[in-house]
N, C-alpha and C positions, 0 to 999 in steps of 0.2 A: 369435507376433510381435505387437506392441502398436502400435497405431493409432496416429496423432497424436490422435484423439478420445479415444482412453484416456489420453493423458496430458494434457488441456485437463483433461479429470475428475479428473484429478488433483490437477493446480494446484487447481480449485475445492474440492476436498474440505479442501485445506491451509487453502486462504484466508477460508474463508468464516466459521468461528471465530471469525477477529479482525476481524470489521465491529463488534464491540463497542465496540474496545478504541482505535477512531481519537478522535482529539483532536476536539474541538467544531470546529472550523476544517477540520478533515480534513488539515492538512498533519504530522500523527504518527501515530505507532500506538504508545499505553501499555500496554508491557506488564508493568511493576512495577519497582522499584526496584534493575533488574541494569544495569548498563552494563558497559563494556570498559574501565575507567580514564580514563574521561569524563564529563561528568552528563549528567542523565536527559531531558536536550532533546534532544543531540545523540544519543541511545539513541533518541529517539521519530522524527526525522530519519531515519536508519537504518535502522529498521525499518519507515517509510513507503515507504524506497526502493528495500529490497531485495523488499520483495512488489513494486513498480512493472516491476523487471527480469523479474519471471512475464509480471505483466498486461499489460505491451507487446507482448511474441513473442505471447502469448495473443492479442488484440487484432488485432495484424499479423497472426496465420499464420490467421482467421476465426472466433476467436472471439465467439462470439454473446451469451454471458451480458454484460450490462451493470451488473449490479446495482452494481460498486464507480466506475463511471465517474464517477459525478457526483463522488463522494468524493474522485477523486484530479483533479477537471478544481476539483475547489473548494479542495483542499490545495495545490494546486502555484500555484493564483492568488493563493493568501493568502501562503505560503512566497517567495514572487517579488515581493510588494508592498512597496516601501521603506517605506509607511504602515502597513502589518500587524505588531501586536503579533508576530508569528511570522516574520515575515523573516529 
């Protein structure tokens, strides 16, 4: 039977990869030239938001690793700012 600590390690093992692969602003995650019959902003949106859906429950239910917080406390202020080239 498997912990909630075995799958917080989980999530991290997924996630950890793509710390490369986030935008300079932190508000995307670039992960090459696929989208869903959309362009590749709204692919980098997307895939900044659905790791977010990990990193919350992670986060809420006490997770301790922080390494991506600043990442998504600096993408979602850029992502939110009417002034931000990324809005």
């Amino acid at each position: 039977m498997k912990k909630k600590a075995d799958y917080q390690k989980m999530l991290l093992k997924m996630i950890r990869p793509l710390t490369r692969h986030y935008t300079d602003d932190g508000s995307g995650l670039y992960l090459g030239a696929f989208s869903a019959g959309y362009g590749n902003r709204i692919a980098e949106m997307e895939g900044f938001s659905r790791v977010l859906w990990g990193l919350a429950s992670y986060w809420a239910g006490g997770g301790e690793d922080e390494s991506l917080l600043s990442v998504y406390q600096k993408g979602l202020a850029a992502g939110t700012d009417p002034e931000a080239s990324s809005y």
